[in-house]
N, CA, C and O atoms as a MOPAC input file, in Angstrom:
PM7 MOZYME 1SCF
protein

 N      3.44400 1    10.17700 1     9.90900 1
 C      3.14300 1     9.13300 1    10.85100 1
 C      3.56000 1     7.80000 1    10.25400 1
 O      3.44000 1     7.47500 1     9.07200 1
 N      4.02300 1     7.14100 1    11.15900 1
 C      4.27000 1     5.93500 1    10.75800 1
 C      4.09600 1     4.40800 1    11.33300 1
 O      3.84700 1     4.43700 1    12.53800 1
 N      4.15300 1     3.27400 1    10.87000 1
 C      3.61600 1     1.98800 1    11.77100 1
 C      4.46300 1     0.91300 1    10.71600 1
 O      4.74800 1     0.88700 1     9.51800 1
 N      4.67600 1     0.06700 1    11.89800 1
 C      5.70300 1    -1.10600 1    11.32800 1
 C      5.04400 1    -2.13300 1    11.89500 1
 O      5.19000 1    -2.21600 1    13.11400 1
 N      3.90200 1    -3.48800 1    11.03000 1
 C      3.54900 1    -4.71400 1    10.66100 1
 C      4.80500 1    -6.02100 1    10.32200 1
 O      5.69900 1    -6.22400 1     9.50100 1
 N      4.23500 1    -6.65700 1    11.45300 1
 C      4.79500 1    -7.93200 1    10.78100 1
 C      3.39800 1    -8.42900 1     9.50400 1
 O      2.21100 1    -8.46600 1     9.82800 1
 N      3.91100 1    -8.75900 1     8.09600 1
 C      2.87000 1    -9.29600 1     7.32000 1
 C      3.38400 1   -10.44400 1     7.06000 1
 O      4.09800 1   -11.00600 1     7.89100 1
 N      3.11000 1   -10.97400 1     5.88400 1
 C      3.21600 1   -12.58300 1     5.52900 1
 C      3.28700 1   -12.78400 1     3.64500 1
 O      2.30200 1   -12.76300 1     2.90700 1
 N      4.18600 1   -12.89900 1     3.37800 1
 C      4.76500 1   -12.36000 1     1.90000 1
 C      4.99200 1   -14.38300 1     1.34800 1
 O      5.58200 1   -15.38600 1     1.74900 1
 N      3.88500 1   -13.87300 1     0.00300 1
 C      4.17500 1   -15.24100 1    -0.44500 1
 C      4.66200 1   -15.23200 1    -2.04000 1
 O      3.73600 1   -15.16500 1    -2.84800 1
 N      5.97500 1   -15.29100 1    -2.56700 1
 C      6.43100 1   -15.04500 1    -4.08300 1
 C      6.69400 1   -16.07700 1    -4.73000 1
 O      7.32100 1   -17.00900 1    -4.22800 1
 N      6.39200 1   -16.07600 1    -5.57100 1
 C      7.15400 1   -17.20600 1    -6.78400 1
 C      6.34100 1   -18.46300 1    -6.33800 1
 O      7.17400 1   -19.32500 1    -6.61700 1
 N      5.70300 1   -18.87100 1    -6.03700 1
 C      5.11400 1   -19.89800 1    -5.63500 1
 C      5.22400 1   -20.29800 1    -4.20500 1
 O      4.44300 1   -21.17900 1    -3.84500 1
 N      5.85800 1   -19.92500 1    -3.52800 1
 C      6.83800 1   -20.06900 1    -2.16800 1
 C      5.82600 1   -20.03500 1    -1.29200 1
 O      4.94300 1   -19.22200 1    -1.56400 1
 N      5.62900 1   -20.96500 1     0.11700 1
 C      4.92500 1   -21.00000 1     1.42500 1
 C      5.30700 1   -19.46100 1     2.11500 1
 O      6.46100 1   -19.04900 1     1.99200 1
 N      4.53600 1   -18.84400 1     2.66200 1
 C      4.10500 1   -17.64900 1     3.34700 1
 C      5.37300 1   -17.67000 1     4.59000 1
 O      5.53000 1   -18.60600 1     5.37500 1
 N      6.28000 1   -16.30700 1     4.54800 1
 C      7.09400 1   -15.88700 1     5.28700 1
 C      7.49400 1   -14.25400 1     5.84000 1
 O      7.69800 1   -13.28600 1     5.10700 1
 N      7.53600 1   -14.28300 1     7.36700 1
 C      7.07600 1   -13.06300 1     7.47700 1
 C      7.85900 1   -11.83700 1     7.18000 1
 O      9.00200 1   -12.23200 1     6.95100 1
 N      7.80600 1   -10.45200 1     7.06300 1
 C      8.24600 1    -9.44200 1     6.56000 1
 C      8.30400 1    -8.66500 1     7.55900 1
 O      7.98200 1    -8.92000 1     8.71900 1
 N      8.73800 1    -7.65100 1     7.10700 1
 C      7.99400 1    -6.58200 1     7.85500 1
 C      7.30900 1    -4.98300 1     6.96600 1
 O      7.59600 1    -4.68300 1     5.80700 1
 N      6.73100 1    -4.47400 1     7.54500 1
 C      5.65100 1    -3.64000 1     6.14000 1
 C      6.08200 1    -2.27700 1     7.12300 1
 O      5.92300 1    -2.34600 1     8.34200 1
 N      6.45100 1    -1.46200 1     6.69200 1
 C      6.71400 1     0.00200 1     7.15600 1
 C      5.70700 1     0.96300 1     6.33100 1
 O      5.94300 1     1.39800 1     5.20300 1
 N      4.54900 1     1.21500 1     7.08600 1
 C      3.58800 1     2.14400 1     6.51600 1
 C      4.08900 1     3.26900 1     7.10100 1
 O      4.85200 1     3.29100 1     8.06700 1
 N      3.53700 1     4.44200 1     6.35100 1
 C      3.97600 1     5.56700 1     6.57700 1
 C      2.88500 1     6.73900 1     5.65900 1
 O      2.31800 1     6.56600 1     4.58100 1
 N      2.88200 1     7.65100 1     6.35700 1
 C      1.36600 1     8.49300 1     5.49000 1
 C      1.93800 1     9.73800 1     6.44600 1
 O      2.38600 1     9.70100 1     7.59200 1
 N      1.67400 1    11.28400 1     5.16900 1
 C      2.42300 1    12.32800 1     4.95600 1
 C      1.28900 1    13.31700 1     4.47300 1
 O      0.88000 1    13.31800 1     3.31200 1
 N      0.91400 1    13.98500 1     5.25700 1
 C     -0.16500 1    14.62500 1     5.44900 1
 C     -0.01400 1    16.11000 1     3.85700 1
 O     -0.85700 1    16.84300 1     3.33900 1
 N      1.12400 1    15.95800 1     3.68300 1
 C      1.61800 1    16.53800 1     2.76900 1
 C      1.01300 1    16.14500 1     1.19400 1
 O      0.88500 1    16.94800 1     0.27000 1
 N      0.71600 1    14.82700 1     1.16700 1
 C      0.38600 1    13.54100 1     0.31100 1
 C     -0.58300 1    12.90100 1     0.70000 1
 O     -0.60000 1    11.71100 1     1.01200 1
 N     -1.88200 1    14.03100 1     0.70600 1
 C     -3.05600 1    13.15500 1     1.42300 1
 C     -3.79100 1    12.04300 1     1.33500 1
 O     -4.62200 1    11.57400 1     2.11200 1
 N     -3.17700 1    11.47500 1    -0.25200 1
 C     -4.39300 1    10.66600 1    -0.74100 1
 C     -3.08400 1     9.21300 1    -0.79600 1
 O     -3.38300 1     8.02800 1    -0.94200 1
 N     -2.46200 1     9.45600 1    -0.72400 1
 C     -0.71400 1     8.17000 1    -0.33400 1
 C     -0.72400 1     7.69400 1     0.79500 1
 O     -0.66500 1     8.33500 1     1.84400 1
 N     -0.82400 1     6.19000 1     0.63400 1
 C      0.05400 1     5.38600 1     1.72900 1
 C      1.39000 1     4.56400 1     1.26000 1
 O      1.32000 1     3.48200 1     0.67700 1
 N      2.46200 1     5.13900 1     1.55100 1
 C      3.59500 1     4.32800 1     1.34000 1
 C      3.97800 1     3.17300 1     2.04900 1
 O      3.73600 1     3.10100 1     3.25400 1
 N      4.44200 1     2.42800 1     1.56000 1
 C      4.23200 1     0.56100 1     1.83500 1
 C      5.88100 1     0.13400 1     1.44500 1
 O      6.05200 1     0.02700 1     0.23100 1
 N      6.95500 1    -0.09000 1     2.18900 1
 C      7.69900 1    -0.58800 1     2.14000 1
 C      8.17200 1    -1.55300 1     3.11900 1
 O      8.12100 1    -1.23900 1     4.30800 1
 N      8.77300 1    -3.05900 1     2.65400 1
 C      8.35400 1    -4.05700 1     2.99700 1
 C      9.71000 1    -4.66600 1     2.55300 1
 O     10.18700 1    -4.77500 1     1.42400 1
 N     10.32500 1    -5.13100 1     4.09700 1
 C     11.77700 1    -5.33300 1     4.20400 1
 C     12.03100 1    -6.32600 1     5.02200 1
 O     11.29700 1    -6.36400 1     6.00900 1
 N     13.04400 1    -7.35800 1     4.91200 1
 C     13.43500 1    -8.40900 1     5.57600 1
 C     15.29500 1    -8.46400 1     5.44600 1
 O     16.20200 1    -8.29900 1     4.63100 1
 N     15.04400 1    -8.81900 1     6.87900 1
 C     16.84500 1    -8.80300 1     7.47900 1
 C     17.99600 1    -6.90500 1     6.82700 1
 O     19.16500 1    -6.66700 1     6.52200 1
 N     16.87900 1    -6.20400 1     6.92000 1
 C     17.14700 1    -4.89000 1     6.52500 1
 C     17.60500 1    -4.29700 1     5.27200 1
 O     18.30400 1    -3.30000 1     5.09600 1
 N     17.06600 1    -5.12200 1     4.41600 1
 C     16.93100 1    -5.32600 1     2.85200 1
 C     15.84100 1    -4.86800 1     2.55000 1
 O     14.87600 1    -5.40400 1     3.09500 1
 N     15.63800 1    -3.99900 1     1.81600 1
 C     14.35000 1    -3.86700 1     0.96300 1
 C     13.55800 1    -4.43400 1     0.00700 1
 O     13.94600 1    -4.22700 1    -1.14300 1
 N     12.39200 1    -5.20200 1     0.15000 1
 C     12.59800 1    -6.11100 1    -0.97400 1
 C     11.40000 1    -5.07500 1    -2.25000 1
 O     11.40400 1    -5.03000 1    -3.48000 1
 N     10.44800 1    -4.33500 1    -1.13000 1
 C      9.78200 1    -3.61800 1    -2.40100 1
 C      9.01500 1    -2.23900 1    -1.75300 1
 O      8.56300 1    -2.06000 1    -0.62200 1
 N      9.05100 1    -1.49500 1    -2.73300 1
 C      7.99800 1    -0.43700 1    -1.95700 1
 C      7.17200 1     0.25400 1    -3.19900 1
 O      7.66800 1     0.45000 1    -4.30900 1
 N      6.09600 1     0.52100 1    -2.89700 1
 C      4.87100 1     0.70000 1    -3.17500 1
 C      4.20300 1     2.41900 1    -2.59400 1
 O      4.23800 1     2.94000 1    -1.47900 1
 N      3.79100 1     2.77600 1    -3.55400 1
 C      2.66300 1     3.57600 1    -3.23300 1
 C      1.13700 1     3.37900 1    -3.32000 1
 O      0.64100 1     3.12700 1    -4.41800 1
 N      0.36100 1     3.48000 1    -2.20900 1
 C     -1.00500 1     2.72300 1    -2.29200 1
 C     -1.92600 1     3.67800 1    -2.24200 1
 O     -1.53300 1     4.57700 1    -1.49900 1
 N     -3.21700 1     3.94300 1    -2.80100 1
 C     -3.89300 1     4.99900 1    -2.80700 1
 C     -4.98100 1     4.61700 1    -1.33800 1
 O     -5.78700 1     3.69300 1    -1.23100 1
 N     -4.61300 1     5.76500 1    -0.27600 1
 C     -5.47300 1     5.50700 1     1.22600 1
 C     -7.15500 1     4.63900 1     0.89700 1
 O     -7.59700 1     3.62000 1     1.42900 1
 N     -7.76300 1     5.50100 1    -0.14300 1
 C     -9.35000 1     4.87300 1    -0.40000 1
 C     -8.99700 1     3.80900 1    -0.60400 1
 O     -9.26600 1     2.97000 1     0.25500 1
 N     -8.31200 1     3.42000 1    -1.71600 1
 C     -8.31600 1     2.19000 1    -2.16200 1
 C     -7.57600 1     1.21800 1    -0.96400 1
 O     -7.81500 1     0.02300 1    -1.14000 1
 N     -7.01200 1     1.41800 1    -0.18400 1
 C     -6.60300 1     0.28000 1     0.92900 1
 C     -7.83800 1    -0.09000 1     1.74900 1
 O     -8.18200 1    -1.25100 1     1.97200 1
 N     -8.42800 1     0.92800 1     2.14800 1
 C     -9.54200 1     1.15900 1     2.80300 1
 C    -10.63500 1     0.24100 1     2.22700 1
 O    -10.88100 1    -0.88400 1     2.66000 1
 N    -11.25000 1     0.83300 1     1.22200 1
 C    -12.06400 1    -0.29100 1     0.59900 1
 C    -11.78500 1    -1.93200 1    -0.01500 1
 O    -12.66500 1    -2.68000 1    -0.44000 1
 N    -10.13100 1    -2.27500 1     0.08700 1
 C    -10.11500 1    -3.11900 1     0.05800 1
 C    -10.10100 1    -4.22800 1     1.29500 1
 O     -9.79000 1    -5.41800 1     1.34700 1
 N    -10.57000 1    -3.29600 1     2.23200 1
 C    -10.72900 1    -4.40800 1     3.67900 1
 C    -11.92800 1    -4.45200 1     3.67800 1
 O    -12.36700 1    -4.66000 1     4.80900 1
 N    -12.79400 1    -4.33300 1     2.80000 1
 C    -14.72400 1    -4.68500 1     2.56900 1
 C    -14.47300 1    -5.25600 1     1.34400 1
 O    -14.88900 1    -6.41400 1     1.30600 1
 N    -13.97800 1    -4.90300 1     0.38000 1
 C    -14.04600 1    -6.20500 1    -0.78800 1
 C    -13.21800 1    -5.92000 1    -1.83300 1
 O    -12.45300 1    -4.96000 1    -1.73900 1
 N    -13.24900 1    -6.67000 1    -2.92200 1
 C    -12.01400 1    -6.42100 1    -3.95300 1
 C    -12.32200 1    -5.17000 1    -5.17500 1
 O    -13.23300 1    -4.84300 1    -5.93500 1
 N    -10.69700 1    -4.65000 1    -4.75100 1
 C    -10.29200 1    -3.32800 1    -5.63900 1
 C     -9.29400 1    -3.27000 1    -6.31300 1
 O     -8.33400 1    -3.71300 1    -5.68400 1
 N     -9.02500 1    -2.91000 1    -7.37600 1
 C     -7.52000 1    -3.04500 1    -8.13900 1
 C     -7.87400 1    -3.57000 1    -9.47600 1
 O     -8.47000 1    -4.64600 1    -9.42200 1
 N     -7.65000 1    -3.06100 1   -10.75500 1
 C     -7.35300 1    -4.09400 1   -11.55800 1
 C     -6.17900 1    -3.51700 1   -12.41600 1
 O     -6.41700 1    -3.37900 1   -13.61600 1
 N     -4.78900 1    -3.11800 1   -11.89600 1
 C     -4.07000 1    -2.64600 1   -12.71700 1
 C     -2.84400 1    -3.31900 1   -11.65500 1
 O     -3.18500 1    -4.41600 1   -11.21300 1
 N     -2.05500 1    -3.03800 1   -11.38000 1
 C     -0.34100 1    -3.66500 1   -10.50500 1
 C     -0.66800 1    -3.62300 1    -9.29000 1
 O      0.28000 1    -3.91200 1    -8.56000 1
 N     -1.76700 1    -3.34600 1    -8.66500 1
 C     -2.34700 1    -3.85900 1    -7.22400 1
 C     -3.48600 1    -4.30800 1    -7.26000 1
 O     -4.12500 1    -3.99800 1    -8.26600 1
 N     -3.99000 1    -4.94300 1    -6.51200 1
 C     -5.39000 1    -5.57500 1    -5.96700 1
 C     -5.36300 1    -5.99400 1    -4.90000 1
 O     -4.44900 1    -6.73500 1    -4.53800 1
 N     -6.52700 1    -5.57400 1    -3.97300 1
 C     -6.58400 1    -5.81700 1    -2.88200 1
 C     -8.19100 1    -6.53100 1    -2.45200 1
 O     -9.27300 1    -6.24800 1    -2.96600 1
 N     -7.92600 1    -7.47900 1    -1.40200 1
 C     -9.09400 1    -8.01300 1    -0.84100 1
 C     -9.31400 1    -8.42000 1     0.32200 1
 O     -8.36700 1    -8.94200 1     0.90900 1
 N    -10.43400 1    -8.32400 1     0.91300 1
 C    -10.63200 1    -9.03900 1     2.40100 1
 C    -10.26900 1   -10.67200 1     2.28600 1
 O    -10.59800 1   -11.35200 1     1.31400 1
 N     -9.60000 1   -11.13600 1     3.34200 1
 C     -9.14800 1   -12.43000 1     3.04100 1
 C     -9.58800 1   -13.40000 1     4.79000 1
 O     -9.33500 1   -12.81800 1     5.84500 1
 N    -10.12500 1   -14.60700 1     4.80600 1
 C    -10.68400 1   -14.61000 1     6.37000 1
 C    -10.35800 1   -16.17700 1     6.28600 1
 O    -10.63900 1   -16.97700 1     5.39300 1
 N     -9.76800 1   -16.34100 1     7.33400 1
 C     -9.48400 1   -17.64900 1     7.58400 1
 C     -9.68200 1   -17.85100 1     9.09500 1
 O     -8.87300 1   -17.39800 1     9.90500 1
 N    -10.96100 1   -18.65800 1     9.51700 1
 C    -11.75200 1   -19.10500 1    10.81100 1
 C    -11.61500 1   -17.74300 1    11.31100 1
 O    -11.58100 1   -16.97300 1    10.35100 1
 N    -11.53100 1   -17.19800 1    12.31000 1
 C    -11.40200 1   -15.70900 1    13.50100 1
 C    -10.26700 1   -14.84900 1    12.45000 1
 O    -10.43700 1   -13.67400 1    12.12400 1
 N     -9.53200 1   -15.38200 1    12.17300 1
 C     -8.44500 1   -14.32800 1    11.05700 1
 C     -8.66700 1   -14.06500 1    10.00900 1
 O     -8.73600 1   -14.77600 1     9.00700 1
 N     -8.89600 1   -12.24600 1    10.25200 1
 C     -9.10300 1   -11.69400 1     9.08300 1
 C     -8.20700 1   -10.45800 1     8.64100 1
 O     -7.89900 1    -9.48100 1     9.32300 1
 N     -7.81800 1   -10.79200 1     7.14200 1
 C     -6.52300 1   -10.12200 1     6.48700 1
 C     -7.08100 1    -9.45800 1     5.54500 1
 O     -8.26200 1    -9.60200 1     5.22600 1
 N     -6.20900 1    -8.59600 1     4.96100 1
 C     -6.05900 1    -8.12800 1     3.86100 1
 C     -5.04400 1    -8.59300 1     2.90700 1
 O     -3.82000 1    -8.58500 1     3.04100 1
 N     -5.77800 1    -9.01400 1     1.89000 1
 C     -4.35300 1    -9.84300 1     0.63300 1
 C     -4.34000 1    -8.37200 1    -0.30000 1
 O     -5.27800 1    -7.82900 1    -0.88300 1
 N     -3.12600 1    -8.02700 1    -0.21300 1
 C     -2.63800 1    -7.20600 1    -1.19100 1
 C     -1.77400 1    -8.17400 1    -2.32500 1
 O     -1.06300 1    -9.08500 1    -1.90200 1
 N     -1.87500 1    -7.94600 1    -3.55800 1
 C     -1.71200 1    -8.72000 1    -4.75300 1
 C     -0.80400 1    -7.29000 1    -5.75900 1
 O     -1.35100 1    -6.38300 1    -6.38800 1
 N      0.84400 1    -7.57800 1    -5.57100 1
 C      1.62300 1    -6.57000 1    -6.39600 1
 C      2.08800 1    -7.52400 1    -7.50300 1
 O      2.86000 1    -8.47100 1    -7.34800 1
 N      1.44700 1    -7.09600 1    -8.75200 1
 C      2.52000 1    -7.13200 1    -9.99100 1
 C      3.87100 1    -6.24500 1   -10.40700 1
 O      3.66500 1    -5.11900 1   -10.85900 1
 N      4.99000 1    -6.62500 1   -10.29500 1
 C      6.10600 1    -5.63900 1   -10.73500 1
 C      6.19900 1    -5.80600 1   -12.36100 1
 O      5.50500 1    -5.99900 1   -13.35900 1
 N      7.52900 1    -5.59700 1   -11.93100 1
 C      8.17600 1    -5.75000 1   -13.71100 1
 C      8.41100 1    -6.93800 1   -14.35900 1
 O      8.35000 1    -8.00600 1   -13.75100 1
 N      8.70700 1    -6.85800 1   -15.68000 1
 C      8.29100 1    -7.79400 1   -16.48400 1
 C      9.87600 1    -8.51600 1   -16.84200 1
 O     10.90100 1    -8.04200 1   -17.33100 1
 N      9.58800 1    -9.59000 1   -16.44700 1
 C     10.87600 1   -10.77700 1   -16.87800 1
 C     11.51100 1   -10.84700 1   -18.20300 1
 O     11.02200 1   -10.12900 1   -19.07500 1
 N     12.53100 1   -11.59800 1   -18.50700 1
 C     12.88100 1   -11.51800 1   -19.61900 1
 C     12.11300 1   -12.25300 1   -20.40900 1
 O     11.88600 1   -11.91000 1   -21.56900 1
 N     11.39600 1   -13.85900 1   -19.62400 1
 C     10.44700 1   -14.81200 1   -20.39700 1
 C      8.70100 1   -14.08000 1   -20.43300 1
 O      7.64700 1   -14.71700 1   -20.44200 1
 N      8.88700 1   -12.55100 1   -20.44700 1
 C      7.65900 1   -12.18800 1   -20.86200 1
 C      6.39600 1   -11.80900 1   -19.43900 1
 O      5.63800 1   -10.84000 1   -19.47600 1
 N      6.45200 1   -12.95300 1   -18.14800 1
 C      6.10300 1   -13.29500 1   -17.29400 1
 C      6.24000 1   -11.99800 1   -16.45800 1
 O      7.26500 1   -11.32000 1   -16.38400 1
 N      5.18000 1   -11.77400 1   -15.90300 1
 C      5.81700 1   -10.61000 1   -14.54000 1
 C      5.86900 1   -11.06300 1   -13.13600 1
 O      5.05100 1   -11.79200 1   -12.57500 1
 N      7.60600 1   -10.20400 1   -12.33400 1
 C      7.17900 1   -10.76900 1   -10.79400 1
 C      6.01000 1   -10.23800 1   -10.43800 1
 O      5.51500 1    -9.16500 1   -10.78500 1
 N      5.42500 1   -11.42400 1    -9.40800 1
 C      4.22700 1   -11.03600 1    -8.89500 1
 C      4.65000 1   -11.80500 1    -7.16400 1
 O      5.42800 1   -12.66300 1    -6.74600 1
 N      3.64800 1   -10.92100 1    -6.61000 1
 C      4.06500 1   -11.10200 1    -4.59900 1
 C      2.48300 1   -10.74500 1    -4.14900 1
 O      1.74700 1    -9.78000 1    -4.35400 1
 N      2.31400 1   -12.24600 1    -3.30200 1
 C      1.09200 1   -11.84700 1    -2.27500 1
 C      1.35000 1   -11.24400 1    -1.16300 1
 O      2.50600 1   -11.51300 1    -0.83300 1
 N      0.71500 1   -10.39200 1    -0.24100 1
 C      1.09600 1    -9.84900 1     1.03000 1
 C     -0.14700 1   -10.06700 1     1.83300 1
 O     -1.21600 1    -9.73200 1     1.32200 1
 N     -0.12900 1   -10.67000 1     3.21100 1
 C     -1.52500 1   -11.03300 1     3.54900 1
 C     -0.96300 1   -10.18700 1     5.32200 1
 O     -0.07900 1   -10.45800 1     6.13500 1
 N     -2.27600 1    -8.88700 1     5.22500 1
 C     -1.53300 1    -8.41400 1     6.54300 1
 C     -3.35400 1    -8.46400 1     7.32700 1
 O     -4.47800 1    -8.43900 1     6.82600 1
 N     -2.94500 1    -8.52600 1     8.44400 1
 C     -3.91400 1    -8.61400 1     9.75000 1
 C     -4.65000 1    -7.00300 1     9.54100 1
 O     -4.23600 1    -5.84400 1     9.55700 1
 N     -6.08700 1    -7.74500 1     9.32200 1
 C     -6.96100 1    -6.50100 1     8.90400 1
 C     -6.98100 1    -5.46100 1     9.76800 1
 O     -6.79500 1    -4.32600 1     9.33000 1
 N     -7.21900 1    -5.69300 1    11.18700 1
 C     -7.86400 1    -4.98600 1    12.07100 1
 C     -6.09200 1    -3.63200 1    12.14600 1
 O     -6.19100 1    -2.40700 1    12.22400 1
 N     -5.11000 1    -4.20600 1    12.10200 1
 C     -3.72800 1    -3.68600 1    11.92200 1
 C     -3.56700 1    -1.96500 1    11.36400 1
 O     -3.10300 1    -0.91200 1    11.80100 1
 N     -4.56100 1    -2.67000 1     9.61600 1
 C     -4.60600 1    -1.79800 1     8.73700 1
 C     -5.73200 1    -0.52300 1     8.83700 1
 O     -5.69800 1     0.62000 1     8.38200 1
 N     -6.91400 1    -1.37500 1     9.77700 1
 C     -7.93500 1    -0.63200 1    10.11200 1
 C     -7.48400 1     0.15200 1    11.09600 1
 O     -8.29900 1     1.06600 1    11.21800 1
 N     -6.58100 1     0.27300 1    11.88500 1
 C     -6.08900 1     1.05300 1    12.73900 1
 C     -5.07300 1     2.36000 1    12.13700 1
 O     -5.17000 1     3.58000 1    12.26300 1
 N     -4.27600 1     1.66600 1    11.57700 1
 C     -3.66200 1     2.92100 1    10.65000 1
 C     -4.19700 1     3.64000 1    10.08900 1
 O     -4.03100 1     4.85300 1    10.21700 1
 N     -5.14400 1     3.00600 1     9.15800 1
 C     -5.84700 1     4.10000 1     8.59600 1
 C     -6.95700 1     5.05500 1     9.27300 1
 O     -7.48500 1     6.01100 1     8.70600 1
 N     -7.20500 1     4.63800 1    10.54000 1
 C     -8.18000 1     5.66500 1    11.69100 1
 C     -7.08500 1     6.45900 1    11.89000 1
 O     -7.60500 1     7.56500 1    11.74800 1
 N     -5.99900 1     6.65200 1    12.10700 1
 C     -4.62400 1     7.48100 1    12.45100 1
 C     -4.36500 1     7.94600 1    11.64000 1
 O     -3.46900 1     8.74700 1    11.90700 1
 N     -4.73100 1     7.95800 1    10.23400 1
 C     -4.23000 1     8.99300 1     9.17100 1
 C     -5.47100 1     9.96100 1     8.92100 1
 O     -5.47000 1    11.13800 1     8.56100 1
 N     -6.84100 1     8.85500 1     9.31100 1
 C     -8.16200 1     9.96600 1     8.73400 1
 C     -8.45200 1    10.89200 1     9.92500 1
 O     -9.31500 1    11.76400 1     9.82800 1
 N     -7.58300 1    10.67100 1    11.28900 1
 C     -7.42400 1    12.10000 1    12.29100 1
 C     -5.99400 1    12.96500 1    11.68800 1
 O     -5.63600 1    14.08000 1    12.06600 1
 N     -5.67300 1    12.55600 1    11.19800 1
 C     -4.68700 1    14.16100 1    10.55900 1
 C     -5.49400 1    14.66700 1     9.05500 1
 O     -5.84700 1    15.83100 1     8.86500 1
 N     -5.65900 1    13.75600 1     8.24900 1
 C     -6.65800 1    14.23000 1     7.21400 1
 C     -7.90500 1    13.43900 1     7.10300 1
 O     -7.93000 1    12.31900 1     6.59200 1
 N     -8.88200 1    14.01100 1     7.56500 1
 C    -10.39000 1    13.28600 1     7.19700 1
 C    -10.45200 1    13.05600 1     5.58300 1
 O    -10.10000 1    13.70800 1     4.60100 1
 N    -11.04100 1    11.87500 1     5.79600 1
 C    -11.75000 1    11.52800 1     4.29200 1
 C    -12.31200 1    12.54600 1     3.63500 1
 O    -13.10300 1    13.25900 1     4.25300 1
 N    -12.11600 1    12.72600 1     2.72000 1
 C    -12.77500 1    13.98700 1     2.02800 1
 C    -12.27200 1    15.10100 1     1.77600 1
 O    -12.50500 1    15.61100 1     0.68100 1
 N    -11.32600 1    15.86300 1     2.87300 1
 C    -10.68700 1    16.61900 1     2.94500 1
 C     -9.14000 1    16.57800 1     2.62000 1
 O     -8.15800 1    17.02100 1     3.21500 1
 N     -9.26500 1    16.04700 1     1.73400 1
 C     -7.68600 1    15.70000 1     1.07100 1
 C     -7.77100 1    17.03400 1    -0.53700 1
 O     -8.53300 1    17.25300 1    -1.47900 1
 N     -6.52800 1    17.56000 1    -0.01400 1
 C     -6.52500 1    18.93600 1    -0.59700 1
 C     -4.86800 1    18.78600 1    -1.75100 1
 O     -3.89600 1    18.15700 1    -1.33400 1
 N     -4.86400 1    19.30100 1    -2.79900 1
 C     -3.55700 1    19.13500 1    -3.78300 1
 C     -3.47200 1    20.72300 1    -3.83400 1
 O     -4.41000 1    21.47400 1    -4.10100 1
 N     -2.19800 1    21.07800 1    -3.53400 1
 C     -1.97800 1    22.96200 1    -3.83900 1
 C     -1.42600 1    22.94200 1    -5.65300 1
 O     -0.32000 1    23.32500 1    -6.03400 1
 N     -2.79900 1    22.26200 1    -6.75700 1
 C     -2.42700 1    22.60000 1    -7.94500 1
 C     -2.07200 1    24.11400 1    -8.43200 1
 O     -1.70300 1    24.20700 1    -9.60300 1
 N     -2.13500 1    25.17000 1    -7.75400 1
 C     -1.93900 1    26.16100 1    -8.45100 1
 C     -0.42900 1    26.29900 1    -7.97900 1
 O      0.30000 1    26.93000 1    -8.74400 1
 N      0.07900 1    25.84000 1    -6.92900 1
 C      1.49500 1    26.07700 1    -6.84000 1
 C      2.41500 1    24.83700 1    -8.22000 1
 O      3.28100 1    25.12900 1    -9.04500 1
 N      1.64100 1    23.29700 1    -7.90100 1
 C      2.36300 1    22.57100 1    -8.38700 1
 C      2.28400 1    23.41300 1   -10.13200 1
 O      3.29900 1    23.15900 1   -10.78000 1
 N      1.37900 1    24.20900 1   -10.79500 1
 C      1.38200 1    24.08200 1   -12.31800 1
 C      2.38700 1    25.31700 1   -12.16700 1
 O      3.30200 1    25.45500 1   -12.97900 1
 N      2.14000 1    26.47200 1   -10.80100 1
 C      3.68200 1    27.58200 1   -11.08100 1
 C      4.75900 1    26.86800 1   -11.20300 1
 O      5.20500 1    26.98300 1   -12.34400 1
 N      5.31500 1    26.25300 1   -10.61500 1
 C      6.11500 1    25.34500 1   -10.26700 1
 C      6.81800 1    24.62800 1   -11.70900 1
 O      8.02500 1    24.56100 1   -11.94000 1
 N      5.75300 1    24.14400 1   -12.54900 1
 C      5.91700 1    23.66600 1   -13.60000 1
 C      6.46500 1    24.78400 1   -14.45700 1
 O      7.61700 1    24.86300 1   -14.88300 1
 N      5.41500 1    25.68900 1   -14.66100 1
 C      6.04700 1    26.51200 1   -15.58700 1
 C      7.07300 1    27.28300 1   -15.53300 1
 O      7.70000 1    27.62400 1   -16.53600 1
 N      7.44800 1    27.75900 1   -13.95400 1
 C      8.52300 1    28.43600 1   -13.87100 1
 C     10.00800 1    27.33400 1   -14.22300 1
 O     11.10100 1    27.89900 1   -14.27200 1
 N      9.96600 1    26.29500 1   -14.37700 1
 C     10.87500 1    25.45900 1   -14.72100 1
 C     10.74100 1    25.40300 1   -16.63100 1
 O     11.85000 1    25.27400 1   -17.14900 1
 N      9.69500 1    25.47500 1   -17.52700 1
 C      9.55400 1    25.39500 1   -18.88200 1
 C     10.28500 1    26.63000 1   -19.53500 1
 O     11.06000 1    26.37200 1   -20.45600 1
 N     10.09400 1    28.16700 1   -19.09000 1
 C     11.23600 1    28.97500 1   -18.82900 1
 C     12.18100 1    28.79400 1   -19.56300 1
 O     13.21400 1    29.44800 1   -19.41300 1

């Protein structure tokens, strides 16, 4: 399933300009939301986001490793600021990108992924993935 957001991408210090965010969730990959986020049909980044953790970051702040996420509310508008650290510059510094998308947006997607997989019921076929492994060590 998939859903395409206009969001609002702010980098390098730069005033807020809009994007577009191509979510996408793969019932295959129950506990993944993929997040790629493109302007004039360029890619500028994509992301894998863990579903709970998007989820709970539209009630309050989660992340303390190359994402963080938080409820963000300005008068009647209320967002979600997703906060990506990438890779690391040559002066040591890492890029870093705000993404501020319309909560209720995200709250909708994610009701559309928890009717193909309910919360909870997110299942991994480890006994295939470790055959899998070993028949490749071989």
């Amino acid at each position: 399933m998939q859903k395409t957001l206009v969001v609002q991408l702010r980098a390098g210090g730069t005033e807020r300009c809009p994007v577009l965010a191509h979510l996408s969730y793969d019932a295959r990959d129950p506990f993944a939301v993929t997040a790629v986020f493109g302007h004039d049909g360029h890619v500028l980044a994509r992301w894998r986001l863990d579903r709970e953790m998007l989820s709970e970051g539209l009630r309050g702040p989660v992340g303390i490793g190359d994402v963080r996420l938080r409820p963000a509310a300005t008068g009647m508008w209320h967002e979600l600021r997703l906060e990506f650290l990438g890779d690391h510059r040559p002066d040591g510094s890492r890029h870093h990108a705000v993404v501020f998308a319309w909560a209720p947006a995200i709250q909708a997607f994610l009701r559309e992924t928890h009717l193909i997989v309910p919360p909870g019921r997110e299942s991994v076929p480890v006994d295939e993935f470790l055959a899998e492994i070993l028949s490749g060590a071989e």
